[in-house]
TORKOLVEX-764328 format. One record per atom (N, C-alpha, C): x, y, z; residue in one letter. Coordinates in pm, whole numbers, padded with zeros to 5 digits, always signed. Layout:
BEGIN
XYZa ...
***
This chain:
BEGIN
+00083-00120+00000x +00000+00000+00000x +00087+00126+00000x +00039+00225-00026x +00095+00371-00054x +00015+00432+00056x +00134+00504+00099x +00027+00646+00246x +00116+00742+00232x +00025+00859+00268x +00091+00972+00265x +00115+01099+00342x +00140+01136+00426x +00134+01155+00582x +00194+01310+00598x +00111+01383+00632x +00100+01542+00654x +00113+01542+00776x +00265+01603+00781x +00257+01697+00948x +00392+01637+01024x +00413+01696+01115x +00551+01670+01209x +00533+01652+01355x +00389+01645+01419x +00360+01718+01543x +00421+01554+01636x +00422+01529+01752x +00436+01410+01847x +00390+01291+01756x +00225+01316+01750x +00159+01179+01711x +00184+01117+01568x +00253+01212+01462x +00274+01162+01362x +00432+01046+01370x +00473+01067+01498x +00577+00937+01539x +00514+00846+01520x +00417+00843+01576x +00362+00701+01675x +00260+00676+01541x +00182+00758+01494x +00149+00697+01342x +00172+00663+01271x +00327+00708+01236x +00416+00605+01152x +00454+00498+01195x +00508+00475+01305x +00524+00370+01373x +00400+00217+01343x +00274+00275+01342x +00186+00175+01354x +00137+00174+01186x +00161+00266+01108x +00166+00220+00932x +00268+00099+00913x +00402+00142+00970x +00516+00025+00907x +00477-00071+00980x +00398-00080+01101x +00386-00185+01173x +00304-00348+01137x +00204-00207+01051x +00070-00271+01032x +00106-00286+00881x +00204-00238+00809x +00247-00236+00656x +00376-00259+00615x +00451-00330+00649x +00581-00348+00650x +00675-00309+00542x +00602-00386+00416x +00617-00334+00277x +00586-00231+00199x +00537-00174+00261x +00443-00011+00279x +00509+00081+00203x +00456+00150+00106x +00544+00281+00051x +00516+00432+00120x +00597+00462+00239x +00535+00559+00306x +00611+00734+00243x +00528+00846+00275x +00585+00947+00223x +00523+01079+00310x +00661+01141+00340x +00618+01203+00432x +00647+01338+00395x +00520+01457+00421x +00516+01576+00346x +00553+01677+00481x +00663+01741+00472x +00655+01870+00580x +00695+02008+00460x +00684+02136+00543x +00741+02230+00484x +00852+02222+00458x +00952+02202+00575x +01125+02132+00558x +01158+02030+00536x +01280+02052+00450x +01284+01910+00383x +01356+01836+00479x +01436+01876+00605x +01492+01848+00709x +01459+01785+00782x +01335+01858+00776x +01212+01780+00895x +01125+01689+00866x +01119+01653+00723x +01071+01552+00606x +01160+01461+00627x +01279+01464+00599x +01374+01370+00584x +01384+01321+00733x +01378+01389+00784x +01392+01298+00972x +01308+01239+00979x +01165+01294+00949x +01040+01163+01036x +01046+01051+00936x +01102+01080+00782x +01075+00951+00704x +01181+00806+00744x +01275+00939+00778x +01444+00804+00775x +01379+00679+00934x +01240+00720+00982x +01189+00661+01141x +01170+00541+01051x +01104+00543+00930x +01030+00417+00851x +01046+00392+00726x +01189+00455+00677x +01222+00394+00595x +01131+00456+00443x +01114+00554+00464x +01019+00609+00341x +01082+00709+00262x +00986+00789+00220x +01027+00922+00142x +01009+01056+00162x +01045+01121+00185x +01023+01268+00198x +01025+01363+00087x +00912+01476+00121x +00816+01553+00050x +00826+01705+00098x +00917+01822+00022x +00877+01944+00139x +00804+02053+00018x +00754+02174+00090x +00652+02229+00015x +00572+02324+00149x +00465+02391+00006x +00364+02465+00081x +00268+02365+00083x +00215+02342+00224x +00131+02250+00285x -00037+02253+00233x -00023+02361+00174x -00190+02466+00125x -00167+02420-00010x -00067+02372-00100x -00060+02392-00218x -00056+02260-00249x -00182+02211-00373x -00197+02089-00442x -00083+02012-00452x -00058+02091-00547x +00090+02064-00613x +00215+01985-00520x +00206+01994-00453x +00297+01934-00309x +00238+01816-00305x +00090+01801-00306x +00028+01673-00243x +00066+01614-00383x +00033+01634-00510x +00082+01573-00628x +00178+01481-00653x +00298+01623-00595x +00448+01543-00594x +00484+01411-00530x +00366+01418-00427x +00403+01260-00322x +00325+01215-00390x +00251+01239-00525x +00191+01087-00602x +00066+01045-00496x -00005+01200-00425x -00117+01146-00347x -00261+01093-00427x -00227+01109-00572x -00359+01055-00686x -00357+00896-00634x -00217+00821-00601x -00172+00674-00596x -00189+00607-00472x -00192+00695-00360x -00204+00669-00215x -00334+00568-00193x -00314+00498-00084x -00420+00362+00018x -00467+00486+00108x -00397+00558+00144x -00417+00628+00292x -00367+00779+00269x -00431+00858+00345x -00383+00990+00384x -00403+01014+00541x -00297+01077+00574x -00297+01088+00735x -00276+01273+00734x -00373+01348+00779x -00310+01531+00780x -00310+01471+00972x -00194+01535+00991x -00154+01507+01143x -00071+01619+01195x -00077+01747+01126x -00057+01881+01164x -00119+01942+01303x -00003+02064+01323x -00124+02094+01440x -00219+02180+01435x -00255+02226+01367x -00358+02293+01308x -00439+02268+01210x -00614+02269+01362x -00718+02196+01247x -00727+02244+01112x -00769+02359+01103x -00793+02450+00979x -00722+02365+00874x -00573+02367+00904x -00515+02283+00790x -00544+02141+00769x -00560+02069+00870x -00613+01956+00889x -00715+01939+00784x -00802+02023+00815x -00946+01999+00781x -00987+02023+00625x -00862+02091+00618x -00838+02152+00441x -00782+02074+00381x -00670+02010+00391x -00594+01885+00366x -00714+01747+00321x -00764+01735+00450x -00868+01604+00436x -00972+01605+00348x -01016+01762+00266x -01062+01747+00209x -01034+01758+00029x -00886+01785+00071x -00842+01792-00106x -00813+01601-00099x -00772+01575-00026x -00777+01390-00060x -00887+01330-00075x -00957+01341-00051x -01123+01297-00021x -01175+01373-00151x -01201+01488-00173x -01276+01567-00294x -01208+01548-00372x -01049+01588-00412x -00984+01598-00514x -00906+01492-00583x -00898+01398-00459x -00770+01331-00491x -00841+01179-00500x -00974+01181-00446x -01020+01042-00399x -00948+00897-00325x -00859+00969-00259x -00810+00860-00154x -00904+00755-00096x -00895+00652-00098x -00975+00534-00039x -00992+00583+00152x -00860+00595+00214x -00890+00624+00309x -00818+00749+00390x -00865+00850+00456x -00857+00987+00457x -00890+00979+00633x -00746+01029+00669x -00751+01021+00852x -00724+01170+00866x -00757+01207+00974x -00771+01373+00999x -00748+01398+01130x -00658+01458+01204x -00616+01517+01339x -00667+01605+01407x -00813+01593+01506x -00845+01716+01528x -00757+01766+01681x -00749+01888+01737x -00705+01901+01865x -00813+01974+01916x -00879+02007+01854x -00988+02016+01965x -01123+01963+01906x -01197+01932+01990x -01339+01829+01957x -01461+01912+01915x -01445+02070+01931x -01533+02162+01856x -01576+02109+01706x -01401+02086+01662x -01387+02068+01497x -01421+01939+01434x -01467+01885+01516x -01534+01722+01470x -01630+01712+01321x -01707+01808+01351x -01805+01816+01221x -01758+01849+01122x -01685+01963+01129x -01610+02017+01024x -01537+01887+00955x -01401+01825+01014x -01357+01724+00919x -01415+01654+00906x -01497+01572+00966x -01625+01502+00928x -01699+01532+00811x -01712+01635+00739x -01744+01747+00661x -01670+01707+00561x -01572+01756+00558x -01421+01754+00468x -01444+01620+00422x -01459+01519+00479x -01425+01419+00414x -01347+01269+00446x -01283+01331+00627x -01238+01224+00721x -01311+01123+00684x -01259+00958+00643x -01351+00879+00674x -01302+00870+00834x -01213+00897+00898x -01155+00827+01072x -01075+00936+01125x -01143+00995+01192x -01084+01169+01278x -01100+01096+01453x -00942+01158+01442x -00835+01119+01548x -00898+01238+01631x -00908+01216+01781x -00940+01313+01879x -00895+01254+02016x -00723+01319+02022x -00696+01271+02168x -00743+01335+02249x -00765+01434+02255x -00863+01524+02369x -00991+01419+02463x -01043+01394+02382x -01151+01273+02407x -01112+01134+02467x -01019+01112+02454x -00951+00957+02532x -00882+01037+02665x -00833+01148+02641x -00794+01205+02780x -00917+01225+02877x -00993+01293+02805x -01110+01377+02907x -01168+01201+02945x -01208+01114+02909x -01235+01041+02977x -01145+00923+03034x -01040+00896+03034x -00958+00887+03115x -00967+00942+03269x -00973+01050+03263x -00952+01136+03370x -01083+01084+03429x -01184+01087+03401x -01328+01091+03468x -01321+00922+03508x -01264+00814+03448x -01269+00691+03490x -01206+00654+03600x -01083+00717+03618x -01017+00796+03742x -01110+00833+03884x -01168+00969+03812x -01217+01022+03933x -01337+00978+03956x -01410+00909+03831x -01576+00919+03917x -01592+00757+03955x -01663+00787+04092x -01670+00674+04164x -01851+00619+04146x -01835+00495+04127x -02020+00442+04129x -02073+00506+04001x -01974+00573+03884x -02085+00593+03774x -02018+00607+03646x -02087+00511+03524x -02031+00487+03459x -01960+00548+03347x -01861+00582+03281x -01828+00610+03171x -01768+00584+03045x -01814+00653+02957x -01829+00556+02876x -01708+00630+02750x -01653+00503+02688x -01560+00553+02584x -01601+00487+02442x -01597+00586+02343x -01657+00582+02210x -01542+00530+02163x -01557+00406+02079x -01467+00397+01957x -01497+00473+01861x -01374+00456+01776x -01436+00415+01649x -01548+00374+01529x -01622+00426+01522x -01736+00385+01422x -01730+00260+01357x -01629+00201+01277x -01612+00066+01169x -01604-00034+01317x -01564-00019+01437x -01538-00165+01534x -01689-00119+01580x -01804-00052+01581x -01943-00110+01602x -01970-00121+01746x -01831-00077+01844x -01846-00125+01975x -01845-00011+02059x -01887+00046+02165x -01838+00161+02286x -01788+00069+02401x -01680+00109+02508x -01668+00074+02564x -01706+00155+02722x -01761+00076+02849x -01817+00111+02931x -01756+00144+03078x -01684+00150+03141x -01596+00174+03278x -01673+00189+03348x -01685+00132+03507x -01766+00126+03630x -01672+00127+03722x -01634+00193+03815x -01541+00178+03937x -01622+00181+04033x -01677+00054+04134x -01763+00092+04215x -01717+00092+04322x -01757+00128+04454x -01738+00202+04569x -01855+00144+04629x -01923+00248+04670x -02003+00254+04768x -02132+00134+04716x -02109+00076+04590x -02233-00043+04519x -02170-00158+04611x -02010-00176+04675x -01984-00278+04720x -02021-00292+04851x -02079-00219+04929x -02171-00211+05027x -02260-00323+04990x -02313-00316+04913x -02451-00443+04885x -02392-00520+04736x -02264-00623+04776x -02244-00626+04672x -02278-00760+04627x -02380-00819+04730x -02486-00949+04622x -02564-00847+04522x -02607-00748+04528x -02674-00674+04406x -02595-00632+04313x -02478-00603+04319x -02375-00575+04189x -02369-00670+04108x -02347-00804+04232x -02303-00904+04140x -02400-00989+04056x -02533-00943+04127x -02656-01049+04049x -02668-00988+03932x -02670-00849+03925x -02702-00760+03862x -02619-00804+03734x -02465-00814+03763x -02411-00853+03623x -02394-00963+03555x -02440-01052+03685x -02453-01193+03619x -02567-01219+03520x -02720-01125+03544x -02808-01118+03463x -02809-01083+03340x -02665-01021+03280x -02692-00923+03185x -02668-01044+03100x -02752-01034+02977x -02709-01169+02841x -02625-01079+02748x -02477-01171+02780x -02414-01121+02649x -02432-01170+02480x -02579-01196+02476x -02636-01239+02352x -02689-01126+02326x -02682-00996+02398x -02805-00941+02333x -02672-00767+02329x -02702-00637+02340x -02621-00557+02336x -02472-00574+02408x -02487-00597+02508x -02373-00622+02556x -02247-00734+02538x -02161-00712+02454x -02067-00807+02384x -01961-00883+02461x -01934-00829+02617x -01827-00904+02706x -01778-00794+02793x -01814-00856+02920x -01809-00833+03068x -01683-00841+03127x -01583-00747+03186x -01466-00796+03222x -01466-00715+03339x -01414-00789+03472x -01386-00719+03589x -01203-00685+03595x -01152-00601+03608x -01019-00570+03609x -00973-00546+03725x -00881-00645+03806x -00833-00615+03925x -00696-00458+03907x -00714-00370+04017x -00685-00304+04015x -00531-00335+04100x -00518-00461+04151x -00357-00446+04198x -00295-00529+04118x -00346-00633+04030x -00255-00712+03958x -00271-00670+03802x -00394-00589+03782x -00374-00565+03616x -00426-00672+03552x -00514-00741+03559x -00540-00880+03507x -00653-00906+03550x -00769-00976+03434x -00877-00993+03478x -00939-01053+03586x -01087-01093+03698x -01084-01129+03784x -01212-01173+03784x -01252-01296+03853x -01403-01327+03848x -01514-01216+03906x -01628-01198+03888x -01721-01103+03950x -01732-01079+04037x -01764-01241+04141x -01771-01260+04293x -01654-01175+04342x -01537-01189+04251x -01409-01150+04380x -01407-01013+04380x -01516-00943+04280x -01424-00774+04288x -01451-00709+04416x -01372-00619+04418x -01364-00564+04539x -01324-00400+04487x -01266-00348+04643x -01230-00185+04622x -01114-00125+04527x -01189-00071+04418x -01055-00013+04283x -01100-00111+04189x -01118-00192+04182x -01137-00289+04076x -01239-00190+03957x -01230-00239+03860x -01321-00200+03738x -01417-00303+03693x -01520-00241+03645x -01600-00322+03560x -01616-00253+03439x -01605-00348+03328x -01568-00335+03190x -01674-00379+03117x -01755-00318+03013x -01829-00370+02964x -01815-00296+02806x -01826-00396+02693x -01776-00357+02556x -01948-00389+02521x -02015-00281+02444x -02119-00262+02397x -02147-00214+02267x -02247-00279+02269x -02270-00207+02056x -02304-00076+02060x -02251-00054+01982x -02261+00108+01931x -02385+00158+01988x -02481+00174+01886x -02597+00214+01907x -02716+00194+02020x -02632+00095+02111x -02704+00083+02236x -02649+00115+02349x -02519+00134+02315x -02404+00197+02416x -02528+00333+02512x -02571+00478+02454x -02595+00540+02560x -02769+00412+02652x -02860+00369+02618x -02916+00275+02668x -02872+00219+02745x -02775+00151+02718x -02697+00018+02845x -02650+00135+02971x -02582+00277+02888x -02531+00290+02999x -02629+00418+03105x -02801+00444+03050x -02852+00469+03179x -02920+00354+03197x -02904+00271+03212x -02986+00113+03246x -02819+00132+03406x -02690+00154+03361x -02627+00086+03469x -02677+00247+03581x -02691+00375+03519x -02711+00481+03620x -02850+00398+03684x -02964+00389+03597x -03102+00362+03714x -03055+00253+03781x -02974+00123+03815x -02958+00056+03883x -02829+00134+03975x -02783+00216+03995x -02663+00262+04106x -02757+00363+04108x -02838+00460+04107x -02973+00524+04174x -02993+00441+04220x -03090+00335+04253x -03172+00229+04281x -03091+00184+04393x -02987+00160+04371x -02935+00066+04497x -02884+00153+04574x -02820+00277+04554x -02774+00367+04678x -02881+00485+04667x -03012+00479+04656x -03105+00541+04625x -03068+00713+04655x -02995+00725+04545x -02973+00835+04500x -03105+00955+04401x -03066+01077+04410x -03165+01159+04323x -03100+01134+04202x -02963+01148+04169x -02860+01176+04056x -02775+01109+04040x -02727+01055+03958x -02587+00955+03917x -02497+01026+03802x 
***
């Protein structure tokens, strides 16, 4: 496959990294303004370097982006981002068109443009943090659209007070129906753990289909209302 990869910022390391990873034989090409700074991130994977005005077709041309599997704009600036994703997508008809937002305002916009798969670390942080801090209520992390799945985080606390009701509670759930697989995560060994045994810090993990993901997850708020008969969760 052919990719063609806009930008210099942190994550375009670690994106190259997982192209050659995932593409070994891969023809990768990497576009900066400097050819310095072209030639460094390419020599990471063995590719080619591309320098130029980042705004100007003609640049994307030169890397033969008519020929590209992939386009990655991984700049730090949406605007350009979002402009980029859409000369591959409108102009160039790239099969597949990845887009860097840094902030989650701009979602629609490349979405817009032409992203088929817009990157938003902001969003794996912000909930990170909340899986962290919030205790007894669930949150929830969005994939990806093409994996069909959300994933669900529960850190309970004060549910282990009555925790024959946690546990009936999840033993009931049929993973035949939205819910795709139940995992309790011990919090001192890192490694999964039967239901009965969880205890304080532990997680509960639940991988859910897309479209039923927000459902499942006030089905788990009215049951942690219900059992610590709360107004709010």
């Amino acid at each position: 496959m052919r990719h063609v990869i806009v930008g210099s910022t942190h994550f375009t390391t670690f994106a190259l990294k997982g192209i050659r990873e995932a593409d070994p034989s891969g023809i990768i090409i990497v576009i900066e303004r400097s050819i310095e700074v072209a030639t460094i991130m390419a020599k990471q994977v063995n590719g080619k370097a591309v320098a130029g005005d980042l705004r100007d077709k003609k640049v994307l041309e030169s890397a033969e982006i008519n020929l590209a599997d992939t386009f990655f704009s991984l700049t730090d600036s949406d605007a350009l981002n979002i402009k980029l994703c859409s000369f591959a997508k409108k102009d160039f008809s790239v099969p597949i068109v990845v887009g860097l937002i840094n902030n989650p305002m701009n979602y629609e916009n490349m979405r817009e443009a032409g992203a088929d798969f817009i990157i938003d670390p902001t969003l794996f942080l912000e909930n990170y943090v909340k899986s962290i801090i919030a205790i007894d209520r669930p949150v929830k992390y969005e994939l990806p659209n093409f994996l069909g799945l959300d994933i669900l985080a529960l850190r309970p606390s004060k549910l282990l007070e009555g925790k024959e009701a946690l546990v009936s509670f999840v033993k009931n759930i049929n993973t035949k129906n939205e819910v795709k697989a139940i995992r309790v995560l011990s919090s001192k060994e890192n490694k999964p753990k039967n239901i009965d045994e969880i205890e304080q810090g532990d997680y509960l993990i639940f991988a859910i289909e897309k479209e039923k993901s927000e459902g499942f997850q006030e089905k788990i708020k009215d049951f942690v209302k219900k059992t610590l008969g709360l107004k709010e969760t």
